[in-house]
C-alpha positions as a Markdown table, in Angstrom:
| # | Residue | x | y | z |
|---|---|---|---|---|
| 1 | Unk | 78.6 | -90.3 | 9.5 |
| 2 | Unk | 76.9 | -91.1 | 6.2 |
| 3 | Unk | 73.1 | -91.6 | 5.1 |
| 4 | Unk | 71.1 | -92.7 | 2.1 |
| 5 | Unk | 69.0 | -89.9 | 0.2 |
| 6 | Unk | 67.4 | -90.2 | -3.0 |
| 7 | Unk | 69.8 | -92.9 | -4.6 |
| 8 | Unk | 72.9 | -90.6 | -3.0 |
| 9 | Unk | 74.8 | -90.7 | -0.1 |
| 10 | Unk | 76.2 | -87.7 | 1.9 |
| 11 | Unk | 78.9 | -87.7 | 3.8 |
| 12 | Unk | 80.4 | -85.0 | 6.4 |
| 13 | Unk | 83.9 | -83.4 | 5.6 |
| 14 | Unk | 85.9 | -82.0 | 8.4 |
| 15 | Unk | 88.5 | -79.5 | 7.3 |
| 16 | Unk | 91.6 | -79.8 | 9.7 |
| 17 | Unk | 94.6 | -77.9 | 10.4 |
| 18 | Unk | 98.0 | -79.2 | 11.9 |
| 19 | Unk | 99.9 | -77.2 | 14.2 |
| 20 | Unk | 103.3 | -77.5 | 15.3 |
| 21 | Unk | 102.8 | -79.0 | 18.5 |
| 22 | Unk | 100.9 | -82.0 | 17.2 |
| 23 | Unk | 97.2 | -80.9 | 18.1 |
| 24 | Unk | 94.7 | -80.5 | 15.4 |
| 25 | Unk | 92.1 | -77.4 | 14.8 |
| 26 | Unk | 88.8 | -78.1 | 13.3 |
| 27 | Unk | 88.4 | -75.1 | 10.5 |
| 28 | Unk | 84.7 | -75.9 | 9.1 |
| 29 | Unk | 82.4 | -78.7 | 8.3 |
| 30 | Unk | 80.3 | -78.9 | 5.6 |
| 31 | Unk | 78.6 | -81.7 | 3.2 |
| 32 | Unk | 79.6 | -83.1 | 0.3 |
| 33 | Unk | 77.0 | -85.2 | -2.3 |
| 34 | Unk | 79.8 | -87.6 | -3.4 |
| 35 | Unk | 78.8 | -91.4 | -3.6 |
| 36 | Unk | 80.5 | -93.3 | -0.9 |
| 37 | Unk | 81.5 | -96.9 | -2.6 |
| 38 | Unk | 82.8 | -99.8 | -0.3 |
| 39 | Unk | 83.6 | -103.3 | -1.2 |
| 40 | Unk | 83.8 | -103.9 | 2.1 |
| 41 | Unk | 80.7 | -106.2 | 3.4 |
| 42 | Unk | 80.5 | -105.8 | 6.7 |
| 43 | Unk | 80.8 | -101.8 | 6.0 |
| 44 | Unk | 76.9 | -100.6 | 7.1 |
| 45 | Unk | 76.0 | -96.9 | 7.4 |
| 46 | Unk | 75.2 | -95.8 | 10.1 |
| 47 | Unk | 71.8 | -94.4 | 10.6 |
| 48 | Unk | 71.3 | -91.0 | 11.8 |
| 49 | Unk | 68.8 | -88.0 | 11.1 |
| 50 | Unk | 69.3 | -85.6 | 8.1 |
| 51 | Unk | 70.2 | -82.0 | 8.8 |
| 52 | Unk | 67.3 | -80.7 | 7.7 |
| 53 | Unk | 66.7 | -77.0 | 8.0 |
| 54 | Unk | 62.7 | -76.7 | 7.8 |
| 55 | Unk | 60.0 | -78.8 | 6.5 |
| 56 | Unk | 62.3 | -80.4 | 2.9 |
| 57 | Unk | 64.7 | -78.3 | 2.7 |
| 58 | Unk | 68.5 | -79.7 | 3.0 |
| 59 | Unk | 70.9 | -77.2 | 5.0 |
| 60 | Unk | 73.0 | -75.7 | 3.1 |
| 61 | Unk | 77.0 | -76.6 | 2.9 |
| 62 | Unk | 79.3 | -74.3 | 4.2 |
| 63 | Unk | 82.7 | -73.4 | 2.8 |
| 64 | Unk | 85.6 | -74.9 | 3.5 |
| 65 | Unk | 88.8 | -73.3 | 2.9 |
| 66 | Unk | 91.9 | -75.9 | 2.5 |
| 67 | Unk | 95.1 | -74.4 | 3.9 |
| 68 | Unk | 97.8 | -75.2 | 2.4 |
| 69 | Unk | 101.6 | -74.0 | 3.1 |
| 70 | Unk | 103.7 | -72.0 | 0.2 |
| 71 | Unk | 106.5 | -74.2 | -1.0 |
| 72 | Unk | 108.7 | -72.7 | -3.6 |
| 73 | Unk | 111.8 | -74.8 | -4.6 |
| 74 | Unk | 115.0 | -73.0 | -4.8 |
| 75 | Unk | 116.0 | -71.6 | -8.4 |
| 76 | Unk | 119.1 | -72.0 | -9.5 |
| 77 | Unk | 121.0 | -69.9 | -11.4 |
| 78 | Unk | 123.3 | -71.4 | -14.1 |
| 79 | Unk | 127.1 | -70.9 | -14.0 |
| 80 | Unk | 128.5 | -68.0 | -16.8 |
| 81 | Unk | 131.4 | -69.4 | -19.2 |
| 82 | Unk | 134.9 | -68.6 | -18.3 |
| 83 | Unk | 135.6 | -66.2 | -20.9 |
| 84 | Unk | 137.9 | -62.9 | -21.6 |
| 85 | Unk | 137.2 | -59.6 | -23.6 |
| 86 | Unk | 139.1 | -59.0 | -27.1 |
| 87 | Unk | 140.2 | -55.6 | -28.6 |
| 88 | Unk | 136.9 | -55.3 | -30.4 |
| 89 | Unk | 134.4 | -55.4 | -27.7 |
| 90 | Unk | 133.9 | -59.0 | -28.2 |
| 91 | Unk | 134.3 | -62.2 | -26.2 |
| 92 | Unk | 136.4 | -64.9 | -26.5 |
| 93 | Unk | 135.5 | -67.9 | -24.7 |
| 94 | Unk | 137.8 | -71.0 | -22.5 |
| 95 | Unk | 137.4 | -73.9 | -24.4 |
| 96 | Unk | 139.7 | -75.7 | -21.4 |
| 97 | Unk | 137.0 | -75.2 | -18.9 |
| 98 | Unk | 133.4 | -76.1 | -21.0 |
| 99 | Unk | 131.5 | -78.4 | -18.8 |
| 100 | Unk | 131.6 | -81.8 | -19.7 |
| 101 | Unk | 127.7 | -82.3 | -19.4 |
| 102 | Unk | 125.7 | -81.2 | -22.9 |
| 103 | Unk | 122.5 | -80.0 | -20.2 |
| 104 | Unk | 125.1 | -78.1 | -17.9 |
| 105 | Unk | 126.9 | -76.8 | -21.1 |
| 106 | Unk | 123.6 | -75.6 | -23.3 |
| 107 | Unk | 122.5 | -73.8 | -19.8 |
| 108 | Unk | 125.7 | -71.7 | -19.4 |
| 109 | Unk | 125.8 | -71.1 | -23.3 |
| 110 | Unk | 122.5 | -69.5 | -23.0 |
| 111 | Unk | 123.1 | -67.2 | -19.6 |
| 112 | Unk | 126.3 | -66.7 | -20.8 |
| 113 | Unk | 125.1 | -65.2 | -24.5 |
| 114 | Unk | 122.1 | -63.2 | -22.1 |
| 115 | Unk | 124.4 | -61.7 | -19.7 |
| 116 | Unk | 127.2 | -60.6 | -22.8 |
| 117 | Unk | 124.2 | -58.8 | -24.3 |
| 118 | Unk | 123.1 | -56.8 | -21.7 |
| 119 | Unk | 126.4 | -55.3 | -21.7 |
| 120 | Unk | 126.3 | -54.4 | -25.2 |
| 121 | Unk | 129.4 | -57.1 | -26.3 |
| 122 | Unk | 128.9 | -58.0 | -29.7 |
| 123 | Unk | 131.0 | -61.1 | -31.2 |
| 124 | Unk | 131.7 | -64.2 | -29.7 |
| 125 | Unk | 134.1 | -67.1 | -30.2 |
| 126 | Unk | 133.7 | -70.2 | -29.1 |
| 127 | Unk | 136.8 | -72.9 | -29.6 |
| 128 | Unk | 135.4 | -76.7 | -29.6 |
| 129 | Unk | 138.1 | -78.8 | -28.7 |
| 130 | Unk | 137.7 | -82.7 | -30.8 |
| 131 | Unk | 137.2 | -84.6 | -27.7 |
| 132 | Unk | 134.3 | -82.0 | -27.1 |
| 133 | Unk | 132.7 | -82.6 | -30.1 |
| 134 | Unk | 129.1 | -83.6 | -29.0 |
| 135 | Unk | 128.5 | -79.8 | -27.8 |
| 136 | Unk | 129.0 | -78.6 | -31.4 |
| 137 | Unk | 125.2 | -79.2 | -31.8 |
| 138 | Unk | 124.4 | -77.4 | -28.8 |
| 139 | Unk | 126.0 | -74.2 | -29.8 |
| 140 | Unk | 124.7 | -74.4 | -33.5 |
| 141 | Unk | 121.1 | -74.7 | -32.1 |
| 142 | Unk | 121.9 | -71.9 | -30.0 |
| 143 | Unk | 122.5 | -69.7 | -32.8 |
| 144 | Unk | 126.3 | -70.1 | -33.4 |
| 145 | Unk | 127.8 | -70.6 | -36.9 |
| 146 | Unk | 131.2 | -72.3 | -38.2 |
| 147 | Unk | 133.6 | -70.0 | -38.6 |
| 148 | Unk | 136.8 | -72.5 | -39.7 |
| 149 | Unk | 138.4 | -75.6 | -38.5 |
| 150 | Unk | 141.7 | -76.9 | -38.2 |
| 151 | Unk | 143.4 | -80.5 | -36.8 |
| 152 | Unk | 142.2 | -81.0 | -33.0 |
| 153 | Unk | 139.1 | -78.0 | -33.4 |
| 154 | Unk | 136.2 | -76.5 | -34.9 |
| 155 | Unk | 135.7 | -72.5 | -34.5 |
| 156 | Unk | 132.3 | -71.5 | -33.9 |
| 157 | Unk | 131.0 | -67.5 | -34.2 |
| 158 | Unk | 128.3 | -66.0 | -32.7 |
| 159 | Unk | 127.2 | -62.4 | -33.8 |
| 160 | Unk | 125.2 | -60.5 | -30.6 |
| 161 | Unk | 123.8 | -57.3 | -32.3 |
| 162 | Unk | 121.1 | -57.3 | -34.4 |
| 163 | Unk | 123.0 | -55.6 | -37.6 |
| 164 | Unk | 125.2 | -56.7 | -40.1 |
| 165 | Unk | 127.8 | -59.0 | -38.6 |
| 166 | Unk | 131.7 | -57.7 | -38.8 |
| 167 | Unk | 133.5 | -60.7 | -37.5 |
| 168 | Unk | 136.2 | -61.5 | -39.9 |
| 169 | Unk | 135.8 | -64.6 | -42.7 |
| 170 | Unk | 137.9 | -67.8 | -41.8 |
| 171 | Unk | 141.9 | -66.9 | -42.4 |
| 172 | Unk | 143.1 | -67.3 | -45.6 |
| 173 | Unk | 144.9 | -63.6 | -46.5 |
| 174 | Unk | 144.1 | -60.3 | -46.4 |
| 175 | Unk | 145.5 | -57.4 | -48.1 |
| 176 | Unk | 145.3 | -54.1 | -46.5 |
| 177 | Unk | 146.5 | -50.8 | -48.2 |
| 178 | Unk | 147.9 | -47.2 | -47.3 |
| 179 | Unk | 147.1 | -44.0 | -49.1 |
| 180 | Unk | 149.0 | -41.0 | -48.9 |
| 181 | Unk | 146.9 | -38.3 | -50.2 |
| 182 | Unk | 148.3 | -34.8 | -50.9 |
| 183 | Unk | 146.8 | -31.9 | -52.4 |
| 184 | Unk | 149.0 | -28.9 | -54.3 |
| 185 | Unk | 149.9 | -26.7 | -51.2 |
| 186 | Unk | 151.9 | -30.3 | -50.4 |
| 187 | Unk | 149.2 | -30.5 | -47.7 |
| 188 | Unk | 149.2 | -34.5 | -46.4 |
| 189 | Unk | 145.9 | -35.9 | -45.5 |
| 190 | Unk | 145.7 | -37.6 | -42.2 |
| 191 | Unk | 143.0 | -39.0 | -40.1 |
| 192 | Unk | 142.7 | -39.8 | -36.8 |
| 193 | Unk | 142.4 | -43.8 | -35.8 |
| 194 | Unk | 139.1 | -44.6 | -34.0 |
| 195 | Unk | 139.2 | -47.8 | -32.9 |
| 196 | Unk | 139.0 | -50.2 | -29.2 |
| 197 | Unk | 142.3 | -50.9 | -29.1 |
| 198 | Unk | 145.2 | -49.0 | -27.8 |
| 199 | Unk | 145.9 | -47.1 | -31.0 |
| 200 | Unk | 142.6 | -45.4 | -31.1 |
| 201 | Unk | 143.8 | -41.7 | -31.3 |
| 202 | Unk | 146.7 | -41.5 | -33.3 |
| 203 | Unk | 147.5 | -39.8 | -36.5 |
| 204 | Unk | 147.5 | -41.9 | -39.5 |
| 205 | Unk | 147.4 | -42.2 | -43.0 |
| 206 | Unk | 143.6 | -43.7 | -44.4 |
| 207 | Unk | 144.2 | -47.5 | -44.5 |
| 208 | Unk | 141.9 | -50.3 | -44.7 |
| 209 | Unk | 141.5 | -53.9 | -45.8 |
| 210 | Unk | 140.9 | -54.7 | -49.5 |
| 211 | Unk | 137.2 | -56.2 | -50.3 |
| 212 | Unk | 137.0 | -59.6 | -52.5 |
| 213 | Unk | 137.2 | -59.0 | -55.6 |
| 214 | Unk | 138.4 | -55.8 | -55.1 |
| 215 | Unk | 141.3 | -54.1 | -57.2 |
| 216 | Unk | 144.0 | -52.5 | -55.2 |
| 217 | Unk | 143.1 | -49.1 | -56.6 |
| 218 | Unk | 139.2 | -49.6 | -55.9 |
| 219 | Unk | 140.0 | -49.9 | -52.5 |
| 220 | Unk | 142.7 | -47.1 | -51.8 |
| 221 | Unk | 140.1 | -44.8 | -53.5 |
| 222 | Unk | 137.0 | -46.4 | -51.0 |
| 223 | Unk | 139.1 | -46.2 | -48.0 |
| 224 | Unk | 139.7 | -42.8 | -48.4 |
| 225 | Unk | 136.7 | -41.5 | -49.1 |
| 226 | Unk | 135.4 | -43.8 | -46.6 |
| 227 | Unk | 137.6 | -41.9 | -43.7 |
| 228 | Unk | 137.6 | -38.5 | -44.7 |
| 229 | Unk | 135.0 | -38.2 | -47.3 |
| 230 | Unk | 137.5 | -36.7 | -50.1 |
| 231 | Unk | 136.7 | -38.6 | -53.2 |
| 232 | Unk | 138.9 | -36.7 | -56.2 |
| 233 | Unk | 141.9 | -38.9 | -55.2 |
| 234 | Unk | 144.2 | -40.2 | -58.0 |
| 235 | Unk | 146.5 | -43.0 | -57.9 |
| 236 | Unk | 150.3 | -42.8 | -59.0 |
| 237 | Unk | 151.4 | -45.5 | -57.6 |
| 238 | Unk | 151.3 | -48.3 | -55.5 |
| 239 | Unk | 153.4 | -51.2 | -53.8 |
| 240 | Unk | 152.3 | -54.6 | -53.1 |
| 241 | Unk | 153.5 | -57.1 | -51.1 |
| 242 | Unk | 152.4 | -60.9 | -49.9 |
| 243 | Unk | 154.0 | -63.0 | -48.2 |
């Protein structure tokens, strides 16, 4: 029911419920000063008395509460990348089995590079087939960088810890050397190798890679002092070989 007052018009709300088995609750009623517009002309209010509480005074509304039921859509979780480990604590990832879809592939990507970090793996490779070409962006917004390309691929790199990254630069050559350091009791200086891979362990003479634009002897001299800390070490000779 609805009645003119002072230029408004209030109108009585019913809060209802529905149950399962089709009946209807009435929670509260209350009153509401919202104009009540109709184009309709043969709409006429109804005239009824005001609920007055007292001489002028307009009872007061009372709460409604609007029930509502909890609706939560279902999550869902992204599929990881088919991937296996390397020798250095890295990953290496399937470029046969990327999904086709850029959406389905930049959601992966990202669990993917989340779930690699919480266990601590550090770098990642990621081979882009040419036919797969239009996920290249993905990945380089995701953080990835060009490692090297070749007929038929691009190699992307992606570098999990927050230090320095050690993933090697695209293949050209590398020249590694050997020292064998010996003192005057003829006393051979050996280290032991500490490394992921399967000869972590074993005895060794100090070797290591050469850095660019570094002389052969500048780097047998580094390396060793690098893995045993000696640093009086003088060269007589050296052998080098490249294929």
């Amino acid at each position: 029911m609805a009645t003119a007052v002072g230029g408004s018009q209030w109108s009585l709300i019913a809060a209802i419920s529905r149950k399962k088995n089709n009946s209807t609750q009435l929670l509260s009623t209350g009153f509401s000063q919202t104009p009540i517009l109709s184009r309709n002309p043969r709409f006429k209010l109804c005239s009824s008395p005001l609920p007055f509480h007292g001489a002028g005074h307009i009872r007061k509304k009372t709460d409604i509460h609007v029930v509502t039921p909890d609706i939560s859509s279902p999550s869902i979780t992204p599929e990881l990348l088919d991937a296996w480990n390397d020798d250095y604590n890295g990953v290496v990832i399937n470029p046969e089995s990327l999904p086709i879809s850029a959406n389905a592939f930049a959601s992966s990507l990202r669990a993917s590079l989340s779930n690699w970090k919480l266990k601590g793996k550090k770098g990642v490779w990621l081979k882009i087939l040419q036919e797969q070409a239009d996920l290249v962006p993905i990945a380089i917004q995701e953080g990835f960088d060009y490692h090297h390309a070749e007929s038929g691929y691009v190699m992307l790199t992606y570098w999990i810890p927050d230090d320095l990254c050690m993933l090697p630069g695209s293949p050209s050559h590398q020249i590694g050397i050997g020292a064998f350091v010996f003192n005057y009791k003829k006393e051979v200086l050996v280290v032991k190798e500490k490394c992921p891979c399967s000869c972590s362990g074993v005895w060794k003479f100090p070797t290591g890679y050469i850095n660019k634009s570094e002389d052969i002897f500048s780097g047998a001299v580094r390396e060793v002092k690098e893995e045993t800390g000696v640093s009086n070490v003088y060269l007589l000779a050296y052998h080098n070989h490249h294929q």
